[in-house]
Structures are given as structure tokens and as C-alpha cells.
BALO-463953 format. One record per atom (N, C-alpha, C, O): residue in three letters; x, y, z. Coordinates in steps of 0.02 Angstrom, whole numbers, plus 50000, padded with zeros to 5 digits. Example, Ala and Ser with C-alpha at 12.3 -4.5 7.8 and 13.67 -1.06 7.14 Angstrom:
REM residues 2
ALA506604971650390
ALA506154977550390
ALA506604983550390
ALA507124983450423
SER506424988850354
SER506844994750357
SER506455000250394
SER506705005750402
REM end
This chain:
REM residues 322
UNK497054775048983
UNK497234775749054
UNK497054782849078
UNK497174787649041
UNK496754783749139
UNK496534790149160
UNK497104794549168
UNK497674792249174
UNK497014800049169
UNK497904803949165
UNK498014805549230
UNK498604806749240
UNK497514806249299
UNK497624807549371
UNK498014802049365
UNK498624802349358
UNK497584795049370
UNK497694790449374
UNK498694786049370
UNK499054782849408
UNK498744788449314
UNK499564790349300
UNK500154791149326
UNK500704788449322
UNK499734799349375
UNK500154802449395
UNK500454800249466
UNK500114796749504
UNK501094802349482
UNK501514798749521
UNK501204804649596
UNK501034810249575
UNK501154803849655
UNK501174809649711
UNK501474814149695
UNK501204819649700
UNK502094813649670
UNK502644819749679
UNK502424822349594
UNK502494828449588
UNK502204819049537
UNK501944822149493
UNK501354827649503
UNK501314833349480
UNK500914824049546
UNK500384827349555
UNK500224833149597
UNK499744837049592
UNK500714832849639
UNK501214842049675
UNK501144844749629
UNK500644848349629
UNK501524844849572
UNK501954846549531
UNK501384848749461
UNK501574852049412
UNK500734846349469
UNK500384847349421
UNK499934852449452
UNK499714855949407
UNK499674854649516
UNK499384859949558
UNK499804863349557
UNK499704867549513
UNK500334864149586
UNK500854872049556
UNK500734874649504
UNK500644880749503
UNK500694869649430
UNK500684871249369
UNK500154876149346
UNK500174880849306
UNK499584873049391
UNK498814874949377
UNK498944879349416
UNK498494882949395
UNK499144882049451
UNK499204887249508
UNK499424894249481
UNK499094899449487
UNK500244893449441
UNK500334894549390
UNK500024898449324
UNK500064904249304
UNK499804894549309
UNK499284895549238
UNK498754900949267
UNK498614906749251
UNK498544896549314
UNK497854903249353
UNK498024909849358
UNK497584914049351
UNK498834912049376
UNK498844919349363
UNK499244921549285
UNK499704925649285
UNK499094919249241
UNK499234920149184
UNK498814926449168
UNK499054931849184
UNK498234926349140
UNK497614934349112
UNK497984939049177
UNK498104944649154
UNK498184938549248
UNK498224946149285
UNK498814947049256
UNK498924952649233
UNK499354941549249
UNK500004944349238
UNK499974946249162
UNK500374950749146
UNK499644944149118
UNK499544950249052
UNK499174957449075
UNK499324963249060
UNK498784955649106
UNK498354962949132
UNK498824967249171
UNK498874973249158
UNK499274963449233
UNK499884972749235
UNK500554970349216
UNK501054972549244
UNK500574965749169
UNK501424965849150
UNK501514974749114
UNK501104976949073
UNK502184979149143
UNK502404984149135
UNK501924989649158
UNK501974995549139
UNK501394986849206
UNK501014992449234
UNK501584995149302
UNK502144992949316
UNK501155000849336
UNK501345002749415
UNK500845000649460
UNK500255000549443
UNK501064998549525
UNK500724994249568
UNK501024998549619
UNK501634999049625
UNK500565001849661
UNK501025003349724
UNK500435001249781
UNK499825002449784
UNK500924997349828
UNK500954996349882
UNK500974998849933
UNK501574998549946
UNK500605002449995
UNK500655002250065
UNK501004998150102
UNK500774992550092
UNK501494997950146
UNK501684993150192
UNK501594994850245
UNK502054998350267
UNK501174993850280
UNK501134995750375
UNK500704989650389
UNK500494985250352
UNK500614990950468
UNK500344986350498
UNK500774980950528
UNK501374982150518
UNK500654975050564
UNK500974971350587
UNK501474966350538
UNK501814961850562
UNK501464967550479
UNK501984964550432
UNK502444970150427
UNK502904968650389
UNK502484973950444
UNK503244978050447
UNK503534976550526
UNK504134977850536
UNK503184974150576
UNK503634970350640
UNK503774965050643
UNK504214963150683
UNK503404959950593
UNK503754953150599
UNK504024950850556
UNK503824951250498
UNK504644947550578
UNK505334946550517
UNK504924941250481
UNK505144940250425
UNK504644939350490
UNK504464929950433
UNK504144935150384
UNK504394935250328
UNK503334941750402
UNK503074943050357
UNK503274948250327
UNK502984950350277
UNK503824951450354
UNK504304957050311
UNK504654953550264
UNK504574953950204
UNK505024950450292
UNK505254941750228
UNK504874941250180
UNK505024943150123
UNK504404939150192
UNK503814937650127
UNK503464941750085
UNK503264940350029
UNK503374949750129
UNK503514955850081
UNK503594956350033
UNK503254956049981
UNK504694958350064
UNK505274958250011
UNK505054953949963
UNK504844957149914
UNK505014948449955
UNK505004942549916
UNK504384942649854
UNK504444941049795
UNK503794945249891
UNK503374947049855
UNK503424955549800
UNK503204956349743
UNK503764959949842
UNK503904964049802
UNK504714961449747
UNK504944965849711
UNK504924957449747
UNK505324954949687
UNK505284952249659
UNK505644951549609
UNK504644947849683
UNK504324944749609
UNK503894947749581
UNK503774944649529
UNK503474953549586
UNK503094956049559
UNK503614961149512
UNK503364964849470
UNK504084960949518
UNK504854965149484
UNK505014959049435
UNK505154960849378
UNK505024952949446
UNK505434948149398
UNK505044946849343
UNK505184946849283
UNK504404945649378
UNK503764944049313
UNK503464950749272
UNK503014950549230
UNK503784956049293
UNK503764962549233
UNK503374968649268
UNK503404974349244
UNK503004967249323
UNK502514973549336
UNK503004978749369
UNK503604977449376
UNK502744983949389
UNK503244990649421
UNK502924990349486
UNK502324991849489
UNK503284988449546
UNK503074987249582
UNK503434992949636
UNK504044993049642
UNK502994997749675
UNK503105005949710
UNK502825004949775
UNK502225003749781
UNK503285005349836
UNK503245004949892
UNK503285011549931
UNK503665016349935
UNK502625009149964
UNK502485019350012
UNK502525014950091
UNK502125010450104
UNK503055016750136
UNK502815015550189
UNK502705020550237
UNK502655026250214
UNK502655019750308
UNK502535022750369
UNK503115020050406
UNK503605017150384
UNK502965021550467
UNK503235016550521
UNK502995016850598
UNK503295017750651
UNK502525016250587
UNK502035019950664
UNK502105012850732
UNK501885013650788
UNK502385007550714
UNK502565002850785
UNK503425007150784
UNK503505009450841
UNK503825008150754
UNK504295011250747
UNK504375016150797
UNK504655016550852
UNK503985020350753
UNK504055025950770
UNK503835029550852
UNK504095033750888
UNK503155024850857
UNK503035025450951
UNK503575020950983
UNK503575020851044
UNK504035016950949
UNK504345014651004
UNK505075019851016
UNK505305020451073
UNK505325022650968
UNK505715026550949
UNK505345034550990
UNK505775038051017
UNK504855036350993
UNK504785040651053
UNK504735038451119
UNK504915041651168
UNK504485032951118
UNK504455029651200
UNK505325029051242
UNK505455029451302
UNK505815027951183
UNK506435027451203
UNK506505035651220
UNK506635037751276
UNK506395039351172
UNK506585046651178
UNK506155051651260
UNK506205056551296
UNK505805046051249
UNK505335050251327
UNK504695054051307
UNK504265056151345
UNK504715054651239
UNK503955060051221
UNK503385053651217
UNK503505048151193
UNK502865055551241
UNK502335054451238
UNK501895055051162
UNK501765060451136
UNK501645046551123
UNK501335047851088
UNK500545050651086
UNK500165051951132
UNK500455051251012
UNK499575054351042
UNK499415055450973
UNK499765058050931
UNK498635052550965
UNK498315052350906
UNK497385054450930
UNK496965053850975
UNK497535057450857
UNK496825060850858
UNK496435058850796
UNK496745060250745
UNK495965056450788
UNK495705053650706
UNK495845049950697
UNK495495047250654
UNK496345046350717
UNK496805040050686
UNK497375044650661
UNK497775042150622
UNK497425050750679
UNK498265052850654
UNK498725057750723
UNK498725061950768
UNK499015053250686
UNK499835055450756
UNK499985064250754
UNK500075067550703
UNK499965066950832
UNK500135073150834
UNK500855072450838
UNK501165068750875
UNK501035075950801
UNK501865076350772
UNK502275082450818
UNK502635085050775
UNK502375085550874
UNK502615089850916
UNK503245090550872
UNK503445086150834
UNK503565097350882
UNK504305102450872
UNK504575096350882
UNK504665093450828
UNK504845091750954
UNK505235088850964
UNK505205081450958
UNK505595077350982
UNK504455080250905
UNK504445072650900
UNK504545072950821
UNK504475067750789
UNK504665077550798
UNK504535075550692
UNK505385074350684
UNK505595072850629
UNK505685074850721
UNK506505074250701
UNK506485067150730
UNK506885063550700
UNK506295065350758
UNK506225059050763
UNK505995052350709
UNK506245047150688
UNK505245056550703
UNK504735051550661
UNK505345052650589
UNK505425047350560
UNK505645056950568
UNK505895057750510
UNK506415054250509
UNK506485051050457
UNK507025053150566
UNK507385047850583
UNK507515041550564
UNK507955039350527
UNK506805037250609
UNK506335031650594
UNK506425029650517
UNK506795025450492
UNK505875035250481
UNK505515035550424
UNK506255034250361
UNK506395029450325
UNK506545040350369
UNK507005038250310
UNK507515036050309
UNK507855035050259
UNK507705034550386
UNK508435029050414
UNK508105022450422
UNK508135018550374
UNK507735020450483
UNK507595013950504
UNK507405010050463
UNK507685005250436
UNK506665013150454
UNK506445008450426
UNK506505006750335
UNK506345001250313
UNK506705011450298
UNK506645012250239
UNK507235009250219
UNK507085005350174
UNK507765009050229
UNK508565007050229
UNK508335000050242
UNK508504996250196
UNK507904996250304
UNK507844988650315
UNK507404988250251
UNK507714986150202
UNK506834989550242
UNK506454988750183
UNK506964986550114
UNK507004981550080
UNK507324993350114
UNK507814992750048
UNK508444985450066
UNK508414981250021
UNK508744984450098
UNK509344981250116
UNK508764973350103
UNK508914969250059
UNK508174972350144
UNK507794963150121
UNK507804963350056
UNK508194959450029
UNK507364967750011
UNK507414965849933
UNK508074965149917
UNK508274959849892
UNK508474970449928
UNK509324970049891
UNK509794961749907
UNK510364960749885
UNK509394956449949
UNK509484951349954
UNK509434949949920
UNK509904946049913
UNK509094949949868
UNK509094945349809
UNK509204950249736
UNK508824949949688
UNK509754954349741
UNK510094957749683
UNK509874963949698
UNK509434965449738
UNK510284968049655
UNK510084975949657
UNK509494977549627
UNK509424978449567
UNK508924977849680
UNK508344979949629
UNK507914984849669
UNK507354984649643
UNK507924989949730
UNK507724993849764
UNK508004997249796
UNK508404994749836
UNK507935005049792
UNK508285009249808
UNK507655015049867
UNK507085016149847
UNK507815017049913
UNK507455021749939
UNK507365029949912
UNK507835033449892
UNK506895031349914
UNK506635039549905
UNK506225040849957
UNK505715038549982
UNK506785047449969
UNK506045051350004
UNK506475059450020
UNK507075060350011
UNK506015064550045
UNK506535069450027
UNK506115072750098
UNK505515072650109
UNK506565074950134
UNK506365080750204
UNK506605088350186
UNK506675092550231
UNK506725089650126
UNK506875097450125
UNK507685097350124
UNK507935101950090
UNK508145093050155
UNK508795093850155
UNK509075093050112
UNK509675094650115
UNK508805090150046
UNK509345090849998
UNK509235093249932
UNK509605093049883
UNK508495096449943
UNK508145102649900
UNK507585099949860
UNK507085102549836
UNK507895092749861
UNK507085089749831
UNK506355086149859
UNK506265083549915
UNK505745086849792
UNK505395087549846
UNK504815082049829
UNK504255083749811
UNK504965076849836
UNK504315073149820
UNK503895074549843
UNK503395075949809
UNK503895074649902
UNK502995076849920
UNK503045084849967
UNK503455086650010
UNK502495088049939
UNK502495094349976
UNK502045094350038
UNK501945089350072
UNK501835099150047
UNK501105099150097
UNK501115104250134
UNK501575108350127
UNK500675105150175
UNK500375110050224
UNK500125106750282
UNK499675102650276
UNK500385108250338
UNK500015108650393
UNK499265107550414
UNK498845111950403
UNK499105101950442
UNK498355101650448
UNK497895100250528
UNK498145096450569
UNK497505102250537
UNK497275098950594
UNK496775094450577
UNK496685093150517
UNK496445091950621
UNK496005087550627
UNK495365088050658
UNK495375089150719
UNK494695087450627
UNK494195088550712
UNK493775082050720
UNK493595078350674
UNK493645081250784
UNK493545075950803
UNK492805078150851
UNK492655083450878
UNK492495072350849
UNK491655076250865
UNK491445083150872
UNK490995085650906
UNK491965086250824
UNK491355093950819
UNK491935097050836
UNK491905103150824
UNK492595094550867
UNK493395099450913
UNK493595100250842
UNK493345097850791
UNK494245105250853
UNK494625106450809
UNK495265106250848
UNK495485109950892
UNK495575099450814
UNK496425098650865
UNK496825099050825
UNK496755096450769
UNK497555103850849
UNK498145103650814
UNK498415098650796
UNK498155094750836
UNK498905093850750
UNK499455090150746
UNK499905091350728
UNK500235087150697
UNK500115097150738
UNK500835098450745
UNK501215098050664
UNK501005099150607
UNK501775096250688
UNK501945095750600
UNK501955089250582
UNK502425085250583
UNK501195088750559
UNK500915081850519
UNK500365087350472
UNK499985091750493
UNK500505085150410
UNK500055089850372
UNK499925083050316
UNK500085077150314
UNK499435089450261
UNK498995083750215
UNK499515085450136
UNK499885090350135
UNK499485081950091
UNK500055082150036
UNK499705085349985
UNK499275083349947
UNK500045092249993
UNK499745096649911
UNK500065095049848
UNK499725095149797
UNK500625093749844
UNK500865091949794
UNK501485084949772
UNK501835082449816
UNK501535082849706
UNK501905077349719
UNK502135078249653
UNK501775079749605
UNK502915077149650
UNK503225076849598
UNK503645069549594
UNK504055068049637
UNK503485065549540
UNK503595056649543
UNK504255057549506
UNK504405052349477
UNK504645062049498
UNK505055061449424
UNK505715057149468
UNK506075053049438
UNK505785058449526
UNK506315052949545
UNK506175044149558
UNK506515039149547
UNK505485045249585
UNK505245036849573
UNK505205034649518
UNK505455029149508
UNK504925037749469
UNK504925035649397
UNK505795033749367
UNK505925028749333
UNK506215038249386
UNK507005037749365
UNK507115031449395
UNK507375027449355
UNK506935028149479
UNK507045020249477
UNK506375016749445
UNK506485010749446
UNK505965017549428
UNK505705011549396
UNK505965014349327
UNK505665010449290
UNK506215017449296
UNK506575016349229
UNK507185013349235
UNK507415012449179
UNK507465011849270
UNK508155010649293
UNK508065001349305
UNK508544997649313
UNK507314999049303
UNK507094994049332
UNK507194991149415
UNK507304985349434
UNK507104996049446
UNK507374996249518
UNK506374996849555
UNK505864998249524
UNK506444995549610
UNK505914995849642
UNK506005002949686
UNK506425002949731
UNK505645008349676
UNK505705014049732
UNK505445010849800
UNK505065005949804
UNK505705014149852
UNK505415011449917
UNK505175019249975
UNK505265019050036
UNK504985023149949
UNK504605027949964
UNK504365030750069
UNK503815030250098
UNK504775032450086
UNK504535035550159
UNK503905041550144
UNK503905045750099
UNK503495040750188
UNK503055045450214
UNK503165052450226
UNK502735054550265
UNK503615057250204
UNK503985063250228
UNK503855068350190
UNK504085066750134
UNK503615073950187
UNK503465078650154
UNK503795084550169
UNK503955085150228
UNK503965089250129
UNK504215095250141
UNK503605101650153
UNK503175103050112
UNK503705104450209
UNK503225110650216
UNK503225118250161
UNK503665122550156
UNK502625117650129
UNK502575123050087
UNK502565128550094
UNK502475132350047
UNK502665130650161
UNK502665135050219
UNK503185138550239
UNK503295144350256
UNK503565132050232
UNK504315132950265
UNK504875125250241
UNK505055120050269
UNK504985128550173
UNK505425120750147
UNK506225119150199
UNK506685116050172
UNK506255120250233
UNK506655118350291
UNK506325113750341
UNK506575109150373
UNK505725115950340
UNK505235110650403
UNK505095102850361
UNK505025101450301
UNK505105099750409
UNK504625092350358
UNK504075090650401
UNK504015092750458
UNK503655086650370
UNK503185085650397
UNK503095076650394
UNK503345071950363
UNK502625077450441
UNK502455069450455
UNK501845067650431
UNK501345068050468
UNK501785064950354
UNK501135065150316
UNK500845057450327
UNK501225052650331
UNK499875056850334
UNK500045049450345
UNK500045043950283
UNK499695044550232
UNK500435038950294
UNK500525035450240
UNK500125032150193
UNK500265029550139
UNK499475032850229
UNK499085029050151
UNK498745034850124
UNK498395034150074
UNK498825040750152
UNK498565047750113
UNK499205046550058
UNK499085045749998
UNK499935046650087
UNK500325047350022
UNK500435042449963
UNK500605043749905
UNK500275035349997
UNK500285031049939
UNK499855032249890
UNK499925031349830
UNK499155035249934
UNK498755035849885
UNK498655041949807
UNK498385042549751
UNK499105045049858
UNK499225052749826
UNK499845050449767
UNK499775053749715
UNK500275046849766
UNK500775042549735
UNK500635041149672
UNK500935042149620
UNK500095038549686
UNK499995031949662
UNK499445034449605
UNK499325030649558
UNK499125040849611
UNK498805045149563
UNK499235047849527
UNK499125048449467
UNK499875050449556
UNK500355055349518
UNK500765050649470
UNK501215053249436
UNK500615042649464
UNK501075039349436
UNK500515035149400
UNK500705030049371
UNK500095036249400
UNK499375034849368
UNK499415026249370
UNK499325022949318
UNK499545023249428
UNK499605016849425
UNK498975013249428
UNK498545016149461
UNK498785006949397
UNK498295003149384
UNK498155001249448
UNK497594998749442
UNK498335000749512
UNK498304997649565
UNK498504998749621
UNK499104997749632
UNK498095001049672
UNK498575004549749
UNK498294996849798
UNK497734994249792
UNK498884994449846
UNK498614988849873
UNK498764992949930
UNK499124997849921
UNK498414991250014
UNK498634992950061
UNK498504985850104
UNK498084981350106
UNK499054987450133
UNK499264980850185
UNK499094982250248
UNK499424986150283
UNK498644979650264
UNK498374980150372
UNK498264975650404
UNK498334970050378
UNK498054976250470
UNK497904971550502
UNK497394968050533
UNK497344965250588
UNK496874969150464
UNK495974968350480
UNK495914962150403
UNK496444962150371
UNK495494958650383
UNK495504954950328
UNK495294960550279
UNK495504960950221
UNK494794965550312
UNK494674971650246
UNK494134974750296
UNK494104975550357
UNK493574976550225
UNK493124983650277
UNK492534978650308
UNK492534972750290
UNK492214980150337
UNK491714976350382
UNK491154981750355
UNK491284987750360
UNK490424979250323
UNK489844981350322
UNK489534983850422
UNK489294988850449
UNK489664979350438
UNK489154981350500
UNK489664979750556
UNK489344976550598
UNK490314980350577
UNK490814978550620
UNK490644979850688
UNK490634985450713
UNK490454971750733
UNK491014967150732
UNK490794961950694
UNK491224957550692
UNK490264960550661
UNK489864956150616
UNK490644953450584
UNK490964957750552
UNK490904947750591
UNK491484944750535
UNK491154941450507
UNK491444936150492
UNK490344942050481
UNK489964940150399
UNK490064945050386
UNK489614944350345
UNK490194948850380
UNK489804955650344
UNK490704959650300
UNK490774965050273
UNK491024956050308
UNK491594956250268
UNK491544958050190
UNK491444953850146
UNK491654966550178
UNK491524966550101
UNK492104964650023
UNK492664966350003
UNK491704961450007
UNK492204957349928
UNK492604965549889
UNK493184967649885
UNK491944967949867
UNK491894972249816
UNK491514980449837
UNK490984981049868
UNK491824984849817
UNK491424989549854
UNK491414995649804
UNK491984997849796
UNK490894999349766
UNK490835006049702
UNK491235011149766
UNK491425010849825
UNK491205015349714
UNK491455020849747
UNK490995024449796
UNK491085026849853
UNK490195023849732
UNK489735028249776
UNK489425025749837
UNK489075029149875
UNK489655016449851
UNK489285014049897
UNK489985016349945
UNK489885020949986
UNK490465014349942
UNK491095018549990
UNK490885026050027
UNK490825026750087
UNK490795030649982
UNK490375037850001
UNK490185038050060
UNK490405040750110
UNK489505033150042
UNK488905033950086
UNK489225029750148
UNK488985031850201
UNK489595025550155
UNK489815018850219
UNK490205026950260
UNK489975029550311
UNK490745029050227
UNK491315031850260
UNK491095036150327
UNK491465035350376
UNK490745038850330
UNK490515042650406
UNK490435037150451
UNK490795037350501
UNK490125033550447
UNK489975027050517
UNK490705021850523
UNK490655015950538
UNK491175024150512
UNK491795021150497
UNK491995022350559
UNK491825027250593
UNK492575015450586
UNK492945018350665
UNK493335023250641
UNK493255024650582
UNK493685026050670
UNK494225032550675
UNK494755030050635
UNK495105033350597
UNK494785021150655
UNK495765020850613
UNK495435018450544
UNK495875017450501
UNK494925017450527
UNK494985012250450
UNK494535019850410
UNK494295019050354
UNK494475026250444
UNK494315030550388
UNK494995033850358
UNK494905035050298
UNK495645035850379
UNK496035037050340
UNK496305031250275
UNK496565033050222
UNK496205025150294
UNK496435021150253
UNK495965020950179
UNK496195021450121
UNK495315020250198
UNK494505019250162
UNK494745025650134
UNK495065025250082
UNK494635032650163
UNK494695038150130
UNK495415038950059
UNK495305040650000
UNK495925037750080
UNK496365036350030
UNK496205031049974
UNK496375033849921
UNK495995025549962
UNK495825019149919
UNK495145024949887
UNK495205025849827
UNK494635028249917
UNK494255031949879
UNK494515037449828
UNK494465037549767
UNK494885042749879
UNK495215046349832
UNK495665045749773
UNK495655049949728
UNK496105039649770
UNK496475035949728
UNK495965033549664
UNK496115035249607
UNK495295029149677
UNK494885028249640
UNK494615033749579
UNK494635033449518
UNK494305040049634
UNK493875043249617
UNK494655046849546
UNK494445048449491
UNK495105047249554
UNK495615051849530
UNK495885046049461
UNK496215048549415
UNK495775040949460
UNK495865037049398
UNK496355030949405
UNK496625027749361
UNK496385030449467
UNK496925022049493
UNK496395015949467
UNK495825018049457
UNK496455011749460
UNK496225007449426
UNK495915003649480
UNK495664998349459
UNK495845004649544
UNK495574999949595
UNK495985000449649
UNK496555001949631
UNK495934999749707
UNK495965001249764
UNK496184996349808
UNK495674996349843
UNK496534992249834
UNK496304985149909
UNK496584985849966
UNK497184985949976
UNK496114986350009
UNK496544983950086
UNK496574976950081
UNK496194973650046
UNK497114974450121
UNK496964966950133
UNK497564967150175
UNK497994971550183
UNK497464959250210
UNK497554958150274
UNK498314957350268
UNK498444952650230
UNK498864960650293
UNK499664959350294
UNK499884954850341
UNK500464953950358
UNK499354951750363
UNK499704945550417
UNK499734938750390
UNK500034934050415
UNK499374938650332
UNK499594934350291
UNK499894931850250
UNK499554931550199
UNK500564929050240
UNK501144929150195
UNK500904928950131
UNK500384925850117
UNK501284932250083
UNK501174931950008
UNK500314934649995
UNK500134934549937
UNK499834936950044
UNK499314940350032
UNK499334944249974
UNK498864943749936
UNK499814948249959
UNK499904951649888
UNK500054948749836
UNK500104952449787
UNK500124944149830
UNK500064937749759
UNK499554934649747
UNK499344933349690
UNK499224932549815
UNK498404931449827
UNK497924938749800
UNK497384937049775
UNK497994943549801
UNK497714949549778
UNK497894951949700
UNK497514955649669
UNK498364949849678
UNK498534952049604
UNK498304946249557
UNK497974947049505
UNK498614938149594
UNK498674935049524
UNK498204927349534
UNK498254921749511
UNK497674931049585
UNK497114922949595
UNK496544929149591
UNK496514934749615
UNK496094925349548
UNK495294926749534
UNK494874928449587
UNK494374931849578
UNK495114925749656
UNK494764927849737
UNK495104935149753
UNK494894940649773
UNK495414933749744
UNK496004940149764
UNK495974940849838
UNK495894934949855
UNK495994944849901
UNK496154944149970
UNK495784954249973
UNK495944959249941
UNK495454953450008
UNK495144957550037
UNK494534962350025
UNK493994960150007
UNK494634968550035
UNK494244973049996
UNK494404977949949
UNK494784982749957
UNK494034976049890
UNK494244981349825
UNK493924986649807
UNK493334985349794
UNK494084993049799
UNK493704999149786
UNK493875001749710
UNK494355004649684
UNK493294999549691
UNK493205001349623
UNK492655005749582
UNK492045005649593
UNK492965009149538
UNK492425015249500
UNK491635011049486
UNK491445005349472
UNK491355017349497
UNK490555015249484
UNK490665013049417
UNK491035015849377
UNK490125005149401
UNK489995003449351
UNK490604995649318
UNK490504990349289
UNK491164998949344
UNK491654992449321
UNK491374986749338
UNK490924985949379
UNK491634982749305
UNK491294974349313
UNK491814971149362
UNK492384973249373
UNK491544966049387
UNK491784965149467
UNK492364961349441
UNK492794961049486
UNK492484959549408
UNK493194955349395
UNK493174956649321
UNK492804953349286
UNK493614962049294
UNK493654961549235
UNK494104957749180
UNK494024956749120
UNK494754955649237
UNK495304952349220
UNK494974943849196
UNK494994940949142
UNK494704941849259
UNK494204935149232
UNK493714935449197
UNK493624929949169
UNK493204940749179
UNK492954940749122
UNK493094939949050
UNK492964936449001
UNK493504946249075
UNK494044944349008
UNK493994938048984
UNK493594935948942
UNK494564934349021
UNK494954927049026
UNK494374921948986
UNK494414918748933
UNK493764922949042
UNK493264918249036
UNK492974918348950
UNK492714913948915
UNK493194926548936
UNK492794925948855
UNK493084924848811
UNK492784925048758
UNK493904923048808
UNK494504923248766
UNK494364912148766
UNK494404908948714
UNK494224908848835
UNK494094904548821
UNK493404900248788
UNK493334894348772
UNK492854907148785
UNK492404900948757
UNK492384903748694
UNK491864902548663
UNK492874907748662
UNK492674907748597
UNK493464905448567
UNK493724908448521
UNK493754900048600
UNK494234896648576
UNK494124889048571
UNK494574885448548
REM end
């Protein structure tokens, strides 16, 4: 008797899960007890269904063994949180000028609003995420930095106190992922300048900066594009796979908002992260689609020379010599 044949409808659900299943078996040996950190911005930190699916995704990537490290932002937040306050936002490069009277704000946002909701969805389903992040007030300092400007066709513009991250000390994120807790990480840096000041660093510079200091196999970033575009607005020209050195050469003809993101996934690479991805956060569970299916979801930035899927190579050679 054929064995489809057999099977009942509700068996045969039940046998595609299985296979579904099985299919992320080789990734989940490849980062069981690794670090994975995550970006969260973009339009899945405003909508409750795909903040839902997030959380959910960052606790299973906690149940099935990997170390799963959350860097966010909060930039729909945070302009709406000045729009209430009356200041006027304003970006240059793709980065927010941070004024005297708007960083007490963005810092507000950053390590009240949004990081506390972040932490409180996972803690739905048991104690397993705790927030970090440090503004100088209580002496510690995950991330340091300096003051930076920006130039933009040839200008040189202030941003205020938004600077770039000189230094990073992980020893408190590391204390929750030993603890088996998920860190949930704000964007906030202390000024090296003036450790009383904080600064407003942008968030996929720090995940990426993170995510080197914790030498994790994997930085994902969550946006609201499917990934990088070869020739944009071309939606053929959508890239799978991308070297570092072909990244290099793309990054100048880049719009203004997808070079801080591109530039971080490079720097992370070039520094020894194991691979790089934007991918699209409007799609639920996209980050399970990116870790533990053979397609994975977006664009991956990986060291010159690696083989384009090494996890399925692998896989593929463990089965034909069985």
C-alpha cells in the first residue's frame, strides 16, 4: 500500500510539520549554544500581531538552545514621543539629530518604553528576558562613544548628542545569557567625553558593534524592505547572497537609509560574526525562516570565499555518505 496513500488529511498536516521540523534540524546543530543577536526596528516594533511574533520567536530560539541577544532602537517611538513634546524631528544620512532637549527624551523612549514592552511580551511566557542598557546613571557602561557628525554631499552637519560607539563592554549581557535569560539591549551609550551625558547611538551600528564584542555566529536585522536591491527600484534584482568585497564596492550608490544598516552587517562581517542578514520584519516568524530553512529570508553578508550555504552543505554531505 502506498504510504501517502494511507495517510488520513489530518495525518498528512501532521506529516509536513514533521518534515518541516526535521528541515531545521543541521541549523539547529549549527547554533545550538551559539549567540544570535538580533536588531528589532522597523515596522514590527509598531504592530502588536508582529511584535507578538517577535517575542515568540525570540523564545523559541531560547527553548531550542541558541543565545538569543536583542539590540533595539525605537525611532516610530521616539518621533512620536517628540512630536508630543513639541521638538521637531530631523535626520541627516539616515541619522537622527539628537538636540540638548531631545536626548532626554530619545533615552526615555529607549530604556522605559520601549525596552520594558519588549521585556514584559517575552516574560509572557516565563522568566526569560531581562533589559540592559546603561545612560551613565548608574556608573555602568555598556556602550561608550563619542560624539559624531555626519556629511552629506560634501556638508559637514552636527547631530548633536548622537555619536558613533568606541567601546563595548558585554560582561552584563553575557551575566543574562549565563543566567539563561535573553538580554534585551537599548541603543544608549555613555559619552566618553562626559560620562554624565548619554548619547543617542544608531541601533544597527550597536547591534552590530554587540554582536562582535560577543563574537556571535550571527547578527540578523529586521526592516522594512525584503533585503538589499542590486539596481533599486528593480524588485528582480533582490540580492540572495552578498561577499563582503562585492558589499564594498555596492555601498556608495546606496540610498541614505539602507547605508547605515549595509554598513553595520559589513563591519560585523569584516570583524569575525559569522554572517550578517537584513530581512524583511513584516513578516511573522521571518526569523525562523532565516535561521532554520535552507532559503532563509533575505540578504546575507558573508566573508569572502565562504560557501553559500554551509549549514546545507554540510547536511547534504553527512547524507550521501550515509
Amino acid at each position: 500500500m502506498d504510504t501517502e496513500q494511507a495517510l488520513s488529511p489530518q495525518q498528512g498536516l501532521a506529516a509536513v510539520k514533521a518534515a518541516t521540523l526535521i528541515e531545521s534540524l543541521p541549523w539547529l546543530l549549527n547554533y545550538r549554544d551559539r549567540v544570535v543577536v538580533v536588531k528589532f526596528g522597523g515596522n514590527a516594533m509598531i504592530n502588536d500581531d508582529l511584535k507578538r511574533a517577535f517575542a515568540e520567536d525570540m523564545v523559541y530560539l531560547r527553548t531550542v538552545g541558541l543565545h538569543p541577544v536583542v539590540v533595539h532602537g525605537g525611532g516610530p517611538q521616539i518621533s512620536a514621543a517628540l512630536k508630543r513634546a513639541g521638538i521637531e524631528s530631523e535626520f541627516r544620512g539616515g541619522y537622527r539629530v539628537t538636540t540638548t532637549e531631545a536626548i532626554s527624551v530619545v533615552r526615555d523612549v529607549l530604556a522605559g518604553e520601549v525596552n520594558a514592552e519588549i521585556v514584559d511580551m517575552m516574560n509572557e511566557h516565563g522568566d526569560l528576558a531581562r533589559g540592559v542598557f546603561s545612560d551613565g546613571t548608574d556608573g555602568k557602561r555598556l556602550f561608550e562613544g563619542h560624539v559624531r557628525g555626519v556629511e552629506v554631499d560634501g556638508e559637514l552637519f552636527d547631530l548633536g548628542h548622537a555619536g558613533d560607539i568606541t567601546r563595548v563592554d558585554p560582561t552584563r549581557v553575557l551575566a543574562e545569557i549565563e543566567a539563561g535569560r535573553i538580554p534585551v539591549v537599548s541603543s544608549i551609550a555613555v559619552d566618553d567625553a562626559d560620562p554624565a551625558s548619554a548619547l543617542n547611538v544608531n541601533a544597527d551600528a550597536a547591534a552590530a558593534a554587540l554582536a562582535i564584542a560577543l563574537q556571535a555566529s550571527k547578527l540578523i536585522m529586521l526592516t522594512d524592505v525584503p533585503g538589499l536591491y542590486a539596481d533599486w527600484p528593480n524588485r528582480d534584482s533582490l540580492v540572495a547572497l552578498i561577499s563582503v568585497d562585492e558589499l564594498t564596492e555596492m555601498l556608495p550608490s546606496l540610498e541614505s537609509g539602507m547605508i547605515p544598516k549595509m554598513t553595520a552587517c559589513l563591519d560585523a562581517v569584516v570583524a569575525g560574526v559569522g554572517g550578517a542578514t537584513i530581512i524583511d520584519g513584516r513578516i511573522p516568524h521571518s526569523i525562523l525562516l532565516e535561521i532554520f530553512t535552507q532559503r532563509g529570508a533575505g540578504t546575507e553578508v558573508i566573508p569572502n570565499g565562504k560557501p553559500k550555504n554551509p549549514v546545507a552543505i554540510q547536511h547534504d554531505q553527512k547524507k550521501g555518505q550515509s
